[in-house]
C-alpha positions, 0 to 999 in steps of 0.5 A: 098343435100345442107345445105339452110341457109334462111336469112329472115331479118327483115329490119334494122338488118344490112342486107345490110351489109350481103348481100354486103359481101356475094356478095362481096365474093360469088367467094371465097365462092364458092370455099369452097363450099359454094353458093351465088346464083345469080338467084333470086337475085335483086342487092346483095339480093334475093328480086327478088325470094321473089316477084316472090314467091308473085305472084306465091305462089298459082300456083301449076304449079310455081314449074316447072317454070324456076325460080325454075328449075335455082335456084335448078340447081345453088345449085346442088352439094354445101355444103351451099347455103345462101339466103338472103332477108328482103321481105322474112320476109314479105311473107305470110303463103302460101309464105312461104310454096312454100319457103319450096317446091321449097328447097324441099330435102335440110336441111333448117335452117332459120335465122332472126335478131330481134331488139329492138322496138322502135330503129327498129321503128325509124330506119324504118320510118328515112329511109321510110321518107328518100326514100320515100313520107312518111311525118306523125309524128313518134309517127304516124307512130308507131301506124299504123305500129305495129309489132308483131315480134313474129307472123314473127318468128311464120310463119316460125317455124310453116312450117320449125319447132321450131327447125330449126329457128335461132333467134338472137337480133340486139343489139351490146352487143350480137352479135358476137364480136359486129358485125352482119356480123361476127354474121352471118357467125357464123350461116353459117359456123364457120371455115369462116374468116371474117378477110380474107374476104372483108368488105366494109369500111362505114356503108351500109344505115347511118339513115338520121336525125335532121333538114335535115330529117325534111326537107324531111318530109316537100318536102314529102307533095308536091311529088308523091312516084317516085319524092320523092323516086328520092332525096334518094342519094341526101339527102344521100350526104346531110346528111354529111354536118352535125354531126346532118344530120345522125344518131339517131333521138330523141324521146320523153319519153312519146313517147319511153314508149308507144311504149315499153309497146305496145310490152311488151307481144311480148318481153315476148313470144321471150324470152320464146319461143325463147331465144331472149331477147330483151332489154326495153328501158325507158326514152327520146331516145337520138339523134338529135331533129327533128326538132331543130327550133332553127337550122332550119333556118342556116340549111336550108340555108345550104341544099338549098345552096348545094343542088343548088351548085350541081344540086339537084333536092331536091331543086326544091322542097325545093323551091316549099316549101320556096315560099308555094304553095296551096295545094287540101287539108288542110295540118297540119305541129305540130308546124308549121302550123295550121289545115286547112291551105292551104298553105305550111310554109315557112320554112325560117320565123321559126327562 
């Protein structure tokens, strides 16, 4: 019998940094017992397991398919066995019933990682406008994707039980020795050592921000989700032109306030229930202004005088857009355009 360590996110949680260390060292780990398995396993997470388990959780029969049978026979004879993936978080009250079935026998211990609401929000939608063809405002985007964090932790604890789910709070101030990596572990298996462990040497997805992350937003209109997400790596080699092409963005007070009282009542009921105590933010969240007009057009010129240097196809689209192209239906940019028009902005004439 293995002891599970069921890693479920959220997203943006420091979970690539998780997933790249335990792949990293799953051959040393192993020696000690401890198992990183590869089946399931989509790159350096278990995505492919929590798909699989999307469309076979109302299959009875799933349980004897080859997906289970390898995964059972991968952990067979380990002391721990760690599975990691945020689309966990998101499978349904069935999904995670067959997560209990398929780790039938083994002592579960789920683990999930909460963060504040609106650096989670933030962080969210930089990296869906970022990757994909994402281009509503921010305060949009909050309104159609609310959260109840406490009905995720919920799910879990009504199948595997209060008392076997791990709730921590992303938040540098109570992570262990400020690191969610060494956090993690802590939960695993306390005698590890991280320090004699390989770590990778630069943050695993760095938040794309100020005018370029606008920029994307803009193109976001004229591209299908397989052209937009296509630029991902490009705008991420974009982003280190400039201190404001990467890190937090900032929002609004009236904005920051909204959110934070939407989830009031969630912060309560985690705290209560589950000792997480998130922190309630107040005031302008401080970053780089999305857009900063009074930049735009020195930046543009910068984006699309590398993007062209290196061959990007980001800026065939940038072009698209710099020359405005009519649209099948109205667009409205706030600020740059007015409701019903029909042609894109020319971004170069904002200066």
């Amino acid at each position: 019998m293995s002891d599970i360590i069921l890693h479920i996110g959220l997203n943006k949680t420091g979970t690539s940094s998780i997933q790249d260390f335990m792949n990293m060292n799953a051959a040393k780990l192993l020696r000690h017992g401890m198992c990183y398995p590869t089946t399931g396993r989509d790159g350096t997470a278990h995505h492919a397991l929590s798909r699989w388990i999307k469309v076979n959780k109302d299959d009875p029969a799933a349980l004897e398919s080859e997906m289970v049978k390898s995964l059972r026979k991968e952990i067979e004879g380990t002391r721990i066995t760690v599975l990691s993936s945020e689309d966990f978080h998101t499978l349904t009250d069935r999904g995670v019933e067959m997560m209990k079935e398929i780790l039938k026998d083994h002592r579960v211990k789920v683990v999930v990682y909460l963060r504040e609401h609106l650096n989670y929000l933030a962080s969210w939608y930089q990296q869906n406008v970022q990757g994909t063809h994402l281009s509503c405002a921010f305060d949009t985007f909050c309104y159609f994707n609310k959260k109840p964090l406490h009905a995720i932790v919920e799910r879990w604890a009504a199948v595997f039980g209060k008392q076997h789910v791990s709730v921590r709070v992303y938040d540098r101030a109570q992570l262990l020795g400020g690191d969610i990596v060494q956090d993690f572990l802590e939960q695993v298996n306390p005698r590890l050592d991280v320090a004699k462990l390989k770590r990778k040497p630069y943050e695993s997805n760095p938040s794309v921000s100020g005018n370029l992350l606008f920029a994307k937003r803009l193109i976001n209109n004229f591209c299908d989700k397989s052209q937009a997400a296509s630029y991902v790596h490009e705008v991420s080699a974009l982003s280190k032109l400039k201190p404001t092409f990467a890190g937090h963005m900032l929002v609004a007070g009236d904005v920051v306030d909204a959110v934070v009282q939407s989830y009031k009542q969630d912060r309560r009921i985690l705290a209560h229930k589950y000792g997480a105590k998130i922190p309630e933010l107040s005031g302008v969240r401080a970053g780089h202004a999305t857009p900063d007009l009074d930049a735009f057009a020195e930046d543009w010129a910068l984006i699309m005088h590398t993007a062209e240097v290196r061959g990007f196809g980001f800026a065939t689209a940038a072009r698209v857009l710099s020359k405005g192209v009519a649209l099948k239906a109205p667009m409205h940019v706030p600020g740059l355009s007015h409701p019903g028009s029909l042609h894109a902005p020319n971004p170069m004439s904002l200066s």
